[in-house]
KOLMIFI-429115 format. One record per residue: x, y, z of N, C-alpha, C, O, CB in turn; residue in three letters. Coordinates in pm, whole numbers, padded with zeros to 5 digits, always signed. Glycine has a CB too. Example, Ala and Ser with C-alpha at 12.3 -4.5 7.8 and 13.67 -1.06 7.14 Angstrom:
<atoms>
+01319-00569+00780+01230-00450+00780+01320-00330+00780+01424-00332+00846+01131-00447+00905ALA/+01285-00225+00708+01367-00106+00714+01290+00003+00787+01341+00114+00804+01408-00060+00572SER/
</atoms>
This chain:
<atoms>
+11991+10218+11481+12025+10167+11614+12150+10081+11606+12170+09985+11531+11907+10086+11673UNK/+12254+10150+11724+12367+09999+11695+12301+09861+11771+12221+09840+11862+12557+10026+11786UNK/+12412+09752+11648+12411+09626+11620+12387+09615+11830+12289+09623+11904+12579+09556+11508UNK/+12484+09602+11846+12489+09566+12017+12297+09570+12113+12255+09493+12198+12620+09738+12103UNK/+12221+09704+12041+12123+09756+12089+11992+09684+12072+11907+09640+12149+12124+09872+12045UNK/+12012+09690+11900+11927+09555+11829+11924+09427+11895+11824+09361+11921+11985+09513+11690UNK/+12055+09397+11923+12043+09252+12013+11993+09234+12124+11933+09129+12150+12148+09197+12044UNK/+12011+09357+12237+11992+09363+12333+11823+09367+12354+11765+09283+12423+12074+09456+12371UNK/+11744+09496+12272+11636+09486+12239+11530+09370+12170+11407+09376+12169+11651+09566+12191UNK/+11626+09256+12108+11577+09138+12062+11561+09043+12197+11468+08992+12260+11677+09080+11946UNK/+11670+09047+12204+11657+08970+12376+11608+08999+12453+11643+08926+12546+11738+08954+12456UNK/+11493+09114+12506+11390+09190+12584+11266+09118+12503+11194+09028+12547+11402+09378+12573UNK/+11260+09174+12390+11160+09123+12301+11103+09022+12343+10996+09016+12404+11200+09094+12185UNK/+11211+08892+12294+11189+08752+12277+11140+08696+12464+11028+08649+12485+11362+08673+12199UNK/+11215+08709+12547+11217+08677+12645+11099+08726+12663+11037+08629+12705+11314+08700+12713UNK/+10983+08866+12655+10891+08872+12705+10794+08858+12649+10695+08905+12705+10889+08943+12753UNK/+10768+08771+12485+10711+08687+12444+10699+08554+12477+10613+08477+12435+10733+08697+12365UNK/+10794+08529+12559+10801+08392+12607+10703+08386+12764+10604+08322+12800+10983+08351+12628UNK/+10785+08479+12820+10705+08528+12919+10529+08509+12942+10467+08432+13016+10738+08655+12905UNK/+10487+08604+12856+10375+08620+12840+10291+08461+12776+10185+08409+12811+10377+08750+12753UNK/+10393+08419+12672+10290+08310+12678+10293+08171+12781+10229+08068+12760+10290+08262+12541UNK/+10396+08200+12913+10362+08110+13004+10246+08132+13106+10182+08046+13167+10469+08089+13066UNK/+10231+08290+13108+10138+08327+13216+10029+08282+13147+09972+08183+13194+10131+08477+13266UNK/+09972+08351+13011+09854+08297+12945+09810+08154+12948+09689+08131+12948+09867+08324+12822UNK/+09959+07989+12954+09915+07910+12935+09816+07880+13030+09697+07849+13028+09991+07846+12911UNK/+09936+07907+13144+09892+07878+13312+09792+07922+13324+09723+07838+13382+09966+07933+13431UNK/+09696+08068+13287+09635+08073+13336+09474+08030+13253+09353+08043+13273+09677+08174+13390UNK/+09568+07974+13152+09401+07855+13070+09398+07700+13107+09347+07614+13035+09407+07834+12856UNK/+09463+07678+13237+09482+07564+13274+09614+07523+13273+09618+07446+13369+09412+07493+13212UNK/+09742+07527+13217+09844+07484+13233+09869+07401+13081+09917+07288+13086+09843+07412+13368UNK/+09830+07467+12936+09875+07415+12833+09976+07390+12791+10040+07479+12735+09848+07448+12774UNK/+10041+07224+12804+10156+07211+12802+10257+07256+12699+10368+07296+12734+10158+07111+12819UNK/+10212+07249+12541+10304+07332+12441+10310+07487+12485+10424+07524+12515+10240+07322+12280UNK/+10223+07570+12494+10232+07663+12471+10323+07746+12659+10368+07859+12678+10075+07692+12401UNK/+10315+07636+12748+10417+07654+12817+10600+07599+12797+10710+07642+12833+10356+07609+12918UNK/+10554+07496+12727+10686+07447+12641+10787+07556+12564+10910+07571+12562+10629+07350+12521UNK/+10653+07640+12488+10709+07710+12378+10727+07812+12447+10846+07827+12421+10638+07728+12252UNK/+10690+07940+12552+10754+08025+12690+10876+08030+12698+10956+08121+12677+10725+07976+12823UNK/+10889+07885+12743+11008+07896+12843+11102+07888+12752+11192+07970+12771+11025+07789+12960UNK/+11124+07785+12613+11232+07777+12524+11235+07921+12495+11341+07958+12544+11216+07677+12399UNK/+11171+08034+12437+11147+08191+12414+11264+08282+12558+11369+08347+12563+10927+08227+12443UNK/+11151+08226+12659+11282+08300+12789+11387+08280+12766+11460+08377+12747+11294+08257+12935UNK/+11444+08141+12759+11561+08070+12763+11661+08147+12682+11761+08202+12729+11541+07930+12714UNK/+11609+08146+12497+11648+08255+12419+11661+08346+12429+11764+08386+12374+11615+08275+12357UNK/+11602+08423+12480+11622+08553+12536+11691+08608+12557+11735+08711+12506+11598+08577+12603UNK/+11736+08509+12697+11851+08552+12821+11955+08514+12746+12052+08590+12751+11852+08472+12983UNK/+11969+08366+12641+12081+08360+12585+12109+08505+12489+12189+08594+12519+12079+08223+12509UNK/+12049+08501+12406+12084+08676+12312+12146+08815+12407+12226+08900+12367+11898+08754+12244UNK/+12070+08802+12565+12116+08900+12615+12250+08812+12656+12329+08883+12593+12020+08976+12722UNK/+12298+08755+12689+12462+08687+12754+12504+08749+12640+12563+08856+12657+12511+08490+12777UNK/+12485+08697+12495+12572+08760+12372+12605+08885+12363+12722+08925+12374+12517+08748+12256UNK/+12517+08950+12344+12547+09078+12395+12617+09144+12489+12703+09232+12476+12476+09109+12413UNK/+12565+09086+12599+12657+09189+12714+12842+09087+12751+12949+09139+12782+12519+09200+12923UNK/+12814+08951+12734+12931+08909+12791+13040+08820+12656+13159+08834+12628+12877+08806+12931UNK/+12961+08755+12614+13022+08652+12466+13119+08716+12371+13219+08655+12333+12892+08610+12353UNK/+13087+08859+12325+13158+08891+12240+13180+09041+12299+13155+09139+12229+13100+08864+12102UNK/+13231+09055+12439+13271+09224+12491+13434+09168+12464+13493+09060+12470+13215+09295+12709UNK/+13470+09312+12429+13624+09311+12399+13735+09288+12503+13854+09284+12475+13657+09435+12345UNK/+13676+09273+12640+13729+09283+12754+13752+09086+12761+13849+09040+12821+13615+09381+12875UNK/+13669+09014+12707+13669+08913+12695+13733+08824+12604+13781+08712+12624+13588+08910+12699UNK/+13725+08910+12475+13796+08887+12374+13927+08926+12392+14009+08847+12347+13746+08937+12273UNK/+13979+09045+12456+14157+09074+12460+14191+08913+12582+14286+08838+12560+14215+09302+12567UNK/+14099+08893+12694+14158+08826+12749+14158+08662+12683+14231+08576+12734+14113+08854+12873UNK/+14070+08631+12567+14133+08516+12537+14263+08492+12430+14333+08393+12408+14032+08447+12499UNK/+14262+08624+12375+14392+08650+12271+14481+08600+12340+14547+08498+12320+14438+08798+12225UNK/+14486+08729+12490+14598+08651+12554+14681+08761+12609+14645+08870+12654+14683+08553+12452UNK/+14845+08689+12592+14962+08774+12623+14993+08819+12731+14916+08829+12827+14966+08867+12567UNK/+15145+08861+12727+15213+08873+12892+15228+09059+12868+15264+09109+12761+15425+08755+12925UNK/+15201+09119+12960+15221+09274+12992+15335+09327+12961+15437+09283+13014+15208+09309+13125UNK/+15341+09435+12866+15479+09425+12777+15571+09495+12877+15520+09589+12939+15478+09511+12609UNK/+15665+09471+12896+15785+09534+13033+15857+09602+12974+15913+09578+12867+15889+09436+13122UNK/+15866+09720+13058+15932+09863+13005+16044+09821+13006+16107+09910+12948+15921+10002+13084UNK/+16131+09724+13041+16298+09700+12989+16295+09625+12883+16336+09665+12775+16402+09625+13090UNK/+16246+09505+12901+16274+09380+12724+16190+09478+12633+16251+09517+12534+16167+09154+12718UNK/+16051+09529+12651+15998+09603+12527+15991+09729+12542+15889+09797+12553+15875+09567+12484UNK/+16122+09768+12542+16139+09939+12556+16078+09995+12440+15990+10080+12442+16301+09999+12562UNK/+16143+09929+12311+16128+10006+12164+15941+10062+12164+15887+10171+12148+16172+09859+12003UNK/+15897+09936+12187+15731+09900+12178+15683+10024+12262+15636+10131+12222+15674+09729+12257UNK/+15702+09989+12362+15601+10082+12473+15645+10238+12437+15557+10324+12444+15640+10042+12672UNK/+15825+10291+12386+15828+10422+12382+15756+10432+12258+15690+10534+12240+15962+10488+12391UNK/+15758+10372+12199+15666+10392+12019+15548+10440+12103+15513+10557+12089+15617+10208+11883UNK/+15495+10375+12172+15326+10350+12212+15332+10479+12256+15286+10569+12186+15263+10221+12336UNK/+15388+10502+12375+15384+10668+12446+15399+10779+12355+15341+10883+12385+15508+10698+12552UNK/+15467+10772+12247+15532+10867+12189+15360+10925+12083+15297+11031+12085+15700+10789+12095UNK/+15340+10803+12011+15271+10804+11948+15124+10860+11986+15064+10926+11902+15292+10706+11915UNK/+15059+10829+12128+14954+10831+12194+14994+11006+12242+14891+11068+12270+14939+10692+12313UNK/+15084+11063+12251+15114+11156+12239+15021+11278+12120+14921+11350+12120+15238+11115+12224UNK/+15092+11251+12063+15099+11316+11899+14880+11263+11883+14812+11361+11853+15280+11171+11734UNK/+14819+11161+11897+14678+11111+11857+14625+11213+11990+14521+11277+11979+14642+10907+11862UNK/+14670+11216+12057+14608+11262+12223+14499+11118+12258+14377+11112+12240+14482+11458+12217UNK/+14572+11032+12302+14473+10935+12363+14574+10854+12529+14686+10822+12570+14426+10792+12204UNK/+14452+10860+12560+14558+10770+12684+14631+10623+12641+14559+10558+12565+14450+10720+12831UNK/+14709+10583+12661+14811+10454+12641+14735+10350+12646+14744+10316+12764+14926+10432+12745UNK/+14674+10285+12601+14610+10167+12579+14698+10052+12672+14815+10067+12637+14605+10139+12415UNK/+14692+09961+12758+14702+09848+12823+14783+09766+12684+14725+09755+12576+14541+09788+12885UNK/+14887+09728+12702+15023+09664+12624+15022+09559+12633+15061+09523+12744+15152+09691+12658UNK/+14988+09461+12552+15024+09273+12579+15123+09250+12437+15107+09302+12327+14831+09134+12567UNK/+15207+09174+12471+15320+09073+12412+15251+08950+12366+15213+08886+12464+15436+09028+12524UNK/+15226+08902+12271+15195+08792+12219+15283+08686+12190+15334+08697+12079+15144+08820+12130UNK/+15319+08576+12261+15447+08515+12264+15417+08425+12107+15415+08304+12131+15480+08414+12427UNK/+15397+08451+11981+15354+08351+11874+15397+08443+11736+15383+08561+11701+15168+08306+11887UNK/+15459+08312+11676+15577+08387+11535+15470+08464+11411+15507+08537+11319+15694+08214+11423UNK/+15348+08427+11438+15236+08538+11362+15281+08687+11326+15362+08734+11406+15106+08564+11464UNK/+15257+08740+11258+15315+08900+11226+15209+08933+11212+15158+08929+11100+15411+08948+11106UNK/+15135+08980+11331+14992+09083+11314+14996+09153+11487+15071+09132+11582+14798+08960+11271UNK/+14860+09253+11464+14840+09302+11566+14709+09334+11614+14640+09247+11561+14905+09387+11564UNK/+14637+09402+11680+14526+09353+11722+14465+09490+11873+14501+09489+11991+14571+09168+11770UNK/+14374+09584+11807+14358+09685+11950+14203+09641+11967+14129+09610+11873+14386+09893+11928UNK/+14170+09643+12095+14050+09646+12136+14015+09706+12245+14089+09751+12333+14012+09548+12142UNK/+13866+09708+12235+13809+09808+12418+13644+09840+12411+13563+09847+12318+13904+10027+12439UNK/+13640+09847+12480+13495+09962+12462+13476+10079+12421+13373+10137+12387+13438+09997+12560UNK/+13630+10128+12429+13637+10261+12425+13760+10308+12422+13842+10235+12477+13576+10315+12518UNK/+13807+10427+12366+13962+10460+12338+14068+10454+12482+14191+10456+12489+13967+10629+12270UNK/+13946+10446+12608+14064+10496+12702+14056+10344+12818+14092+10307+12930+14019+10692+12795UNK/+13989+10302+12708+14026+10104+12813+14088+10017+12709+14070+09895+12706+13840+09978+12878UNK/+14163+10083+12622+14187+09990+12493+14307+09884+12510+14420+09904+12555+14224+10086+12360UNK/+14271+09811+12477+14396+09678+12505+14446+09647+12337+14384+09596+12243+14306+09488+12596UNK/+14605+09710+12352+14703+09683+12224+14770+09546+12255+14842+09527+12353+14830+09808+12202UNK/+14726+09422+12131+14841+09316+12156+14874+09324+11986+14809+09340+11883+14786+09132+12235UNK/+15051+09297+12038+15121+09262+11922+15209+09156+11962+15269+09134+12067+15192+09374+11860UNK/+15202+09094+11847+15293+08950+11850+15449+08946+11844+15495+09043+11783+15256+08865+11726UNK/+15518+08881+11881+15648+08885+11902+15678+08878+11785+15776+08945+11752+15707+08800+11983UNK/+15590+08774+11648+15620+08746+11514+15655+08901+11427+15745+08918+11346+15482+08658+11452UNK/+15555+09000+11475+15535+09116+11415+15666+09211+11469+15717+09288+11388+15383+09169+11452UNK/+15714+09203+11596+15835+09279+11640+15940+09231+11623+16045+09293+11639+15842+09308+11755UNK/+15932+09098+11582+16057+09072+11509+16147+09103+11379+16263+09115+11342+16045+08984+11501UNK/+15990+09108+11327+15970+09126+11186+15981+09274+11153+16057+09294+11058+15833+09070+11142UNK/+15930+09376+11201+15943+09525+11129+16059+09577+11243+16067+09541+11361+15766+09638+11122UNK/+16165+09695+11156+16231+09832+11222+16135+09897+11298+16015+09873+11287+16285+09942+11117UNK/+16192+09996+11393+16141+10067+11426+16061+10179+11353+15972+10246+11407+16206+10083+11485UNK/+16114+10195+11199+16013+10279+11150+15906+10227+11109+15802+10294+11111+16048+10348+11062UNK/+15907+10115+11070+15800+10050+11014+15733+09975+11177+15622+09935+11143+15861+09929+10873UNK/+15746+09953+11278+15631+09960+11381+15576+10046+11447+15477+10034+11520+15644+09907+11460UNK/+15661+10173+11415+15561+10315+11467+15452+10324+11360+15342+10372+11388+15654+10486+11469UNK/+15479+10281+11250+15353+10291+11150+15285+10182+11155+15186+10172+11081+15382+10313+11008UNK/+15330+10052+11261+15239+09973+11262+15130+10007+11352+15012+09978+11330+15288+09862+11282UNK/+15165+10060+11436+15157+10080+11585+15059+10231+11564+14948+10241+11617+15338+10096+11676UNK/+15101+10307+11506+15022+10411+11442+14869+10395+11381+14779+10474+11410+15103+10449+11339UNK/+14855+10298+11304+14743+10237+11260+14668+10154+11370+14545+10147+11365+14781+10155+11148UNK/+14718+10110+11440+14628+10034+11581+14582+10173+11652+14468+10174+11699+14748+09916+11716UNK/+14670+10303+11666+14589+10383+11730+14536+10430+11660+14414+10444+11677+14622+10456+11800UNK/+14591+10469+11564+14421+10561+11472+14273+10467+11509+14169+10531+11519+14436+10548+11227UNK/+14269+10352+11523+14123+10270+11528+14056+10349+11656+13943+10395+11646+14140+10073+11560UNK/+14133+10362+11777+14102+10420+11895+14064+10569+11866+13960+10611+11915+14215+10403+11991UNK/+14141+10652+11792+14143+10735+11773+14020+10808+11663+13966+10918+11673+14257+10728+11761UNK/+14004+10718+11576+13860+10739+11466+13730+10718+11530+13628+10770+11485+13854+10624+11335UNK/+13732+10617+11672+13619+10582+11735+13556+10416+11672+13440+10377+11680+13515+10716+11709UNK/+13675+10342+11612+13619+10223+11576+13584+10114+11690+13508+10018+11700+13707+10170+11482UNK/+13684+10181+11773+13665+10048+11879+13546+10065+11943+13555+09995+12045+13777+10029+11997UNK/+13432+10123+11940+13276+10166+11962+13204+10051+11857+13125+09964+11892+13237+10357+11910UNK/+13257+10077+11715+13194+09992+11655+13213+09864+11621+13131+09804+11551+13177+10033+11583UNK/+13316+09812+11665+13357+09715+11678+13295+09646+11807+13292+09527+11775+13481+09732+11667UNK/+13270+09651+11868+13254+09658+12027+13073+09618+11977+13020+09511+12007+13308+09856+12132UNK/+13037+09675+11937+12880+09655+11849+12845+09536+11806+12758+09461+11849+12867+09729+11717UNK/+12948+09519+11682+12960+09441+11582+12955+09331+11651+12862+09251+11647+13064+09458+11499UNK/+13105+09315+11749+13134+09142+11842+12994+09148+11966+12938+09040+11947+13355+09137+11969UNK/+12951+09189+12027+12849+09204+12100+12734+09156+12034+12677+09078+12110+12839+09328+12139UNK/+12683+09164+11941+12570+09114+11865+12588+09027+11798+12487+08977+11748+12516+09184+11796UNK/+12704+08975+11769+12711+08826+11735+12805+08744+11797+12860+08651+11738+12734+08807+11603UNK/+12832+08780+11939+12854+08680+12067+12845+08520+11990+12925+08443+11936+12708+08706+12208UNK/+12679+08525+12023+12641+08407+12040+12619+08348+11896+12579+08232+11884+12527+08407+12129UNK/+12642+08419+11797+12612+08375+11677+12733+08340+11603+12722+08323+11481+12534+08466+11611UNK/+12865+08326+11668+12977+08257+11633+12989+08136+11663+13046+08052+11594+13070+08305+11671UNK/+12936+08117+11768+12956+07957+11828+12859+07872+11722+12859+07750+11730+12891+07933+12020UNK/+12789+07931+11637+12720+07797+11569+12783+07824+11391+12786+07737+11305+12498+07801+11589UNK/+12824+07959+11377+12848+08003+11227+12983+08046+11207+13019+08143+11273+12755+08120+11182UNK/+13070+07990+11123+13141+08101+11069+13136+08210+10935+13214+08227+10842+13234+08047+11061UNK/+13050+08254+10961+12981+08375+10854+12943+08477+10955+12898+08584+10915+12828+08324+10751UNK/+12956+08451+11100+12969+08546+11174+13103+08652+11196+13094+08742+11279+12937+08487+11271UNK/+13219+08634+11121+13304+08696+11112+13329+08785+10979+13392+08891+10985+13383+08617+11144UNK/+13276+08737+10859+13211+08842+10793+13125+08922+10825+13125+09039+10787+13170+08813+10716UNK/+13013+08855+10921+12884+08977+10935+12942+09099+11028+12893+09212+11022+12723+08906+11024UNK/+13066+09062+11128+13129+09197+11179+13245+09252+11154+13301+09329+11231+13138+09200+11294UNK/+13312+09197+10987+13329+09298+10910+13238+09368+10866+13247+09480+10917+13381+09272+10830UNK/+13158+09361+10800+13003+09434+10740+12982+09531+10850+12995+09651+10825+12846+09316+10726UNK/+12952+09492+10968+12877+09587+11092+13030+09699+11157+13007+09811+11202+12797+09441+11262UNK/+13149+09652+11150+13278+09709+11212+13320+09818+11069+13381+09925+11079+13415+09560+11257UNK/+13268+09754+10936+13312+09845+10864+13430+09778+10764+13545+09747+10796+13354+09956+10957UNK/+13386+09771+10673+13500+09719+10557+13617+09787+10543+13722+09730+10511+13451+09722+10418UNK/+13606+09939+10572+13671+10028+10518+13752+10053+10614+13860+10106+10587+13605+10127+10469UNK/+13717+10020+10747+13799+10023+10887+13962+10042+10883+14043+10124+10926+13772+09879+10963UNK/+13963+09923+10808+14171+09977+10782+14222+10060+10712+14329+10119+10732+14271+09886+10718UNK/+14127+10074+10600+14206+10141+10531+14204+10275+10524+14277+10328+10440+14201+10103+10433UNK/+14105+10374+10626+14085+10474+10669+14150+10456+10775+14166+10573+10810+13972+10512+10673UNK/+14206+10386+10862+14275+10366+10982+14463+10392+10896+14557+10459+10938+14222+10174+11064UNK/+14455+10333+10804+14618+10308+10727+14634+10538+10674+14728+10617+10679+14591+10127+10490UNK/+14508+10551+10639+14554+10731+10622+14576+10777+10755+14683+10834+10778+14424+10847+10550UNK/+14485+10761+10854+14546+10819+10971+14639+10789+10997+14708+10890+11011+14501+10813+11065UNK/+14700+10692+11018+14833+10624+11046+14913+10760+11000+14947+10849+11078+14870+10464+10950UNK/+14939+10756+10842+15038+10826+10763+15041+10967+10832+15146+11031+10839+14999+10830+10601UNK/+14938+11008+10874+14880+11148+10898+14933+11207+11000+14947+11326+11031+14744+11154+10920UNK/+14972+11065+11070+15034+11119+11290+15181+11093+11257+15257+11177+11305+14968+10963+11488UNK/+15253+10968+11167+15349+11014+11152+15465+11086+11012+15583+11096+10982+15372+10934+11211UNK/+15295+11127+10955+15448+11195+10861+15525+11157+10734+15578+11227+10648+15563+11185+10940UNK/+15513+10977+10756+15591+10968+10682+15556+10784+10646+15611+10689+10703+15731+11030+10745UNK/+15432+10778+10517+15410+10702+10471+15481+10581+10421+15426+10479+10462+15370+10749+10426UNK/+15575+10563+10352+15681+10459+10348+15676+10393+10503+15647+10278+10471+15840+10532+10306UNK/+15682+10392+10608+15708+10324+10729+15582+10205+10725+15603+10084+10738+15707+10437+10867UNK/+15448+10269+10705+15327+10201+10730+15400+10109+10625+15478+10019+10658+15163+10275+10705UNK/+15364+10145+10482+15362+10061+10400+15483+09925+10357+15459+09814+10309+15341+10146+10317UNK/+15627+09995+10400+15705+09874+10415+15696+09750+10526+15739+09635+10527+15823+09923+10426UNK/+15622+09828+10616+15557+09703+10746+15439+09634+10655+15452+09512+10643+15464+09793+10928UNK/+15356+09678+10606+15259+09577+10560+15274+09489+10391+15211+09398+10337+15120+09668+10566UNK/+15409+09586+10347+15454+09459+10244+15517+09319+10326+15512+09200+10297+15591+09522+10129UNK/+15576+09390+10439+15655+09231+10481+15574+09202+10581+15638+09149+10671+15828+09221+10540UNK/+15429+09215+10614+15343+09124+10680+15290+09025+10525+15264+08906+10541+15202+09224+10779UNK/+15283+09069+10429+15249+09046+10309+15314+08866+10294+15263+08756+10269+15319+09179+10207UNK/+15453+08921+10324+15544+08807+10289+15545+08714+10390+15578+08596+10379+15680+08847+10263UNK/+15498+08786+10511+15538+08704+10634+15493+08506+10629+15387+08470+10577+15441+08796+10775UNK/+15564+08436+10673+15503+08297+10690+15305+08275+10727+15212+08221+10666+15604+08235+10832UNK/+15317+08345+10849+15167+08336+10866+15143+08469+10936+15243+08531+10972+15111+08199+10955UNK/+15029+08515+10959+14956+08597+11013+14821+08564+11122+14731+08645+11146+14927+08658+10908UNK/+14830+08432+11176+14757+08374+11234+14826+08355+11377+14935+08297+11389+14720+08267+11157UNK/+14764+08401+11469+14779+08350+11617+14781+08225+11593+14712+08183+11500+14671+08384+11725UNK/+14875+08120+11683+14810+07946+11675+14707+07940+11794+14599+07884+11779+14950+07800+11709UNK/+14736+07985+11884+14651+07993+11998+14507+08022+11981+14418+07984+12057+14701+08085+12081UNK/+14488+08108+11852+14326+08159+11890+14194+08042+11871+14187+07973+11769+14285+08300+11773UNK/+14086+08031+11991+14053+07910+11986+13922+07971+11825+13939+08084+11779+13991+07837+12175UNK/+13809+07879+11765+13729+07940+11699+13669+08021+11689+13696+08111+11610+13689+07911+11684UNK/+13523+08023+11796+13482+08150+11840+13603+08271+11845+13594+08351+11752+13421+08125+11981UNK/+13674+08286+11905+13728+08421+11923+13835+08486+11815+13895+08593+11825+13794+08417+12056UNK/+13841+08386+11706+13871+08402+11559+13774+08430+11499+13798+08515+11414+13922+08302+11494UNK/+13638+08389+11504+13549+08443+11435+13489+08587+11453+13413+08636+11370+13467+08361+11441UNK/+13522+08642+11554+13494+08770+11598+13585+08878+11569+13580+08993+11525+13479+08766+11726UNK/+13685+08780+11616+13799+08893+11582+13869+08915+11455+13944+09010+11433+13906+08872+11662UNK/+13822+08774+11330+13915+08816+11216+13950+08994+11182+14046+09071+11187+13837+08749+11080UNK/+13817+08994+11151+13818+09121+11070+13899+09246+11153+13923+09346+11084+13654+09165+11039UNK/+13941+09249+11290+13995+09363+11365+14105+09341+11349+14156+09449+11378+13968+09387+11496UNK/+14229+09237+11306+14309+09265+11353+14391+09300+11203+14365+09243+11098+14345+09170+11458UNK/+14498+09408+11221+14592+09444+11090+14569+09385+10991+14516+09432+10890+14724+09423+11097UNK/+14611+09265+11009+14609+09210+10888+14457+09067+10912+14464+08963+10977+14800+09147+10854UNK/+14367+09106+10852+14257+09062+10867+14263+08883+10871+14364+08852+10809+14177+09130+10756UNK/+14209+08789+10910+14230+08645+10921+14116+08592+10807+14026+08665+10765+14205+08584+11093UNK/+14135+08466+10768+14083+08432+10661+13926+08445+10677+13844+08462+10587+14134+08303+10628UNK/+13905+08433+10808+13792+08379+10797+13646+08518+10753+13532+08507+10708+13784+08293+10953UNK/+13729+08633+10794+13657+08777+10746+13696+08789+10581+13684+08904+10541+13730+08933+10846UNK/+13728+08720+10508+13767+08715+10363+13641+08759+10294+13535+08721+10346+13819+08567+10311UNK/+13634+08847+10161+13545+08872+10119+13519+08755+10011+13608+08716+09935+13551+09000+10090UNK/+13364+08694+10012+13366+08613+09895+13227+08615+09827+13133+08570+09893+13408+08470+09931UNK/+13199+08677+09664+13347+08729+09648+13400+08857+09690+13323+08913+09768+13377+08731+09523UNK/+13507+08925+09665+13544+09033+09714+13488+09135+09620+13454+09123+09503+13682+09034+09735UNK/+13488+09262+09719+13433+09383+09705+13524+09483+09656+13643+09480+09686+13379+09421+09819UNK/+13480+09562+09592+13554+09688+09552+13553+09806+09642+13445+09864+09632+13502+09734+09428UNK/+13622+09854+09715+13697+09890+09860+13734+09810+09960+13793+09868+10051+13629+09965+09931UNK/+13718+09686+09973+13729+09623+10083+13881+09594+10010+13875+09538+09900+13607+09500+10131UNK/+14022+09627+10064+14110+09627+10016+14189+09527+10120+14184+09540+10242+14144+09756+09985UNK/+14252+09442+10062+14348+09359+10130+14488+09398+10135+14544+09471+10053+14344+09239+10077UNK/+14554+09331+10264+14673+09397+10284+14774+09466+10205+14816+09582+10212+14725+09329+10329UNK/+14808+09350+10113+14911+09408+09981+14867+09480+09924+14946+09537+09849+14957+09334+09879UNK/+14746+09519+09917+14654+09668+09800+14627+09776+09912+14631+09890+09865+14444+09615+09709UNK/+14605+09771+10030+14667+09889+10132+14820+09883+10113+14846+10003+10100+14628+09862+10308UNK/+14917+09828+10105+15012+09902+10124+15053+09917+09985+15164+09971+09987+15106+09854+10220UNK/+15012+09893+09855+15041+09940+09735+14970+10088+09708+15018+10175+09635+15001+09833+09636UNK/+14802+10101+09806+14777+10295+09770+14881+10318+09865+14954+10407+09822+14594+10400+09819UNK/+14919+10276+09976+15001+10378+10025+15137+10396+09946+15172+10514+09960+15026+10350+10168UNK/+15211+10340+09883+15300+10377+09792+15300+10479+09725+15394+10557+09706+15310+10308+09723UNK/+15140+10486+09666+15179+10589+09597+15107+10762+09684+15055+10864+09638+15117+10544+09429UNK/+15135+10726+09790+15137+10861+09898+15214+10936+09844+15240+11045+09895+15187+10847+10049UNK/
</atoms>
């Protein structure tokens, strides 16, 4: 069952354990714990279902990332990459945000391939040629294109509410989104355009870049989102690390040897 379903089904669960033991108290007289203990159960409940359906939906998450709607004159290069590319994957154009912050990363989300919201940072378009952001840009659609943004969408949904008290909730949706997510996302990439060197000289000089961190992103929505975006944020770090879970500079060193 997906993660999202489990939660949702936990939060039915719980809530109608709670339920049930208010009617039972009430109806043995009005036992005050075991109406105590009800309603805290409902309460839970409904909170697990908010997590689920609203805390961690991607529709929520693109809008606290952020960003201004990328304009077909200042970001011509961007958006014809985007068209060109969405072309060649066959997917509809994903919704375009500009990230006004010197970070060099990028970041797709949605429910689904054809509500997907692409933000890239001004840090990152500053930073790569045009060949090397069609291969950046290439790898954000392959995610749409493999069907990650389904599981991703899972992953942040079921632990909504379990970021606001942990940060080990951004590992647990790497684990649930998939360790392997990029770097099966980094072959497709190569695959739509052709021509491997592009990906990989963009992610040596995200490698080098100063930071890779939004400043803007508040906690919660760093903890959800480490693990989705290009270049993953500390807080999805493997510890210790795993053998496939490959970090940036070791994705773009297999792709070298493409």
């Amino acid at each position: 069952m997906a993660p999202s379903r489990v939660a949702g089904a936990l939060a039915v669960a719980v809530a109608a354990v709670g339920a049930v033991l208010v009617v039972v108290a009430v109806g043995l007289g009005g036992a005050a714990v075991m109406v105590a203990v009800g309603a805290v159960l409902v309460v839970a409940g409904v909170a697990v279902g908010l997590s689920s359906r609203v805390l961690g939906s991607p529709a929520r998450l693109a809008a606290r990332i952020g960003g201004r709607p990328a304009d077909a004159v200042a970001d011509a290069g961007l958006v014809s990459t985007v068209d060109g590319l969405c072309a060649v994957l066959g997917l509809r154009a994903p919704a375009l945000r500009v990230l006004e912050d010197p970070a060099a990363n990028a970041i797709v989300l949605g429910a689904r391939a054809s509500d997907a919201v692409l933000v890239v940072t001004t840090g990152l378009l500053g930073l790569l040629d045009p060949i090397e952001l069609e291969g950046l840009v290439a790898h954000e659609l392959a995610h749409a294109r493999r069907g990650d943004l389904e599981r991703a969408r899972a992953a942040t949904q079921a632990l909504g509410l379990v970021a606001h008290a942990s940060g080990r909730a951004a590992r647990w949706v790497r684990t649930l989104a998939g360790p392997e997510r990029e770097s099966y996302a980094d072959l497709r990439a190569v695959s739509a355009t052709r021509y491997p060197p592009g990906l990989a000289s963009a992610l040596h000089k995200i490698v080098q870049a100063p930071t890779t961190r939004p400043a803007g992103l508040d906690t919660v929505t760093a903890r959800l989102t480490a693990a989705l975006w290009c270049a993953p944020l500390e807080e999805a770090a493997e510890r210790p690390s795993r053998p496939g879970v490959l970090d940036v500079g070791e994705r773009a060193s297999a792709l070298d040897e493409l």
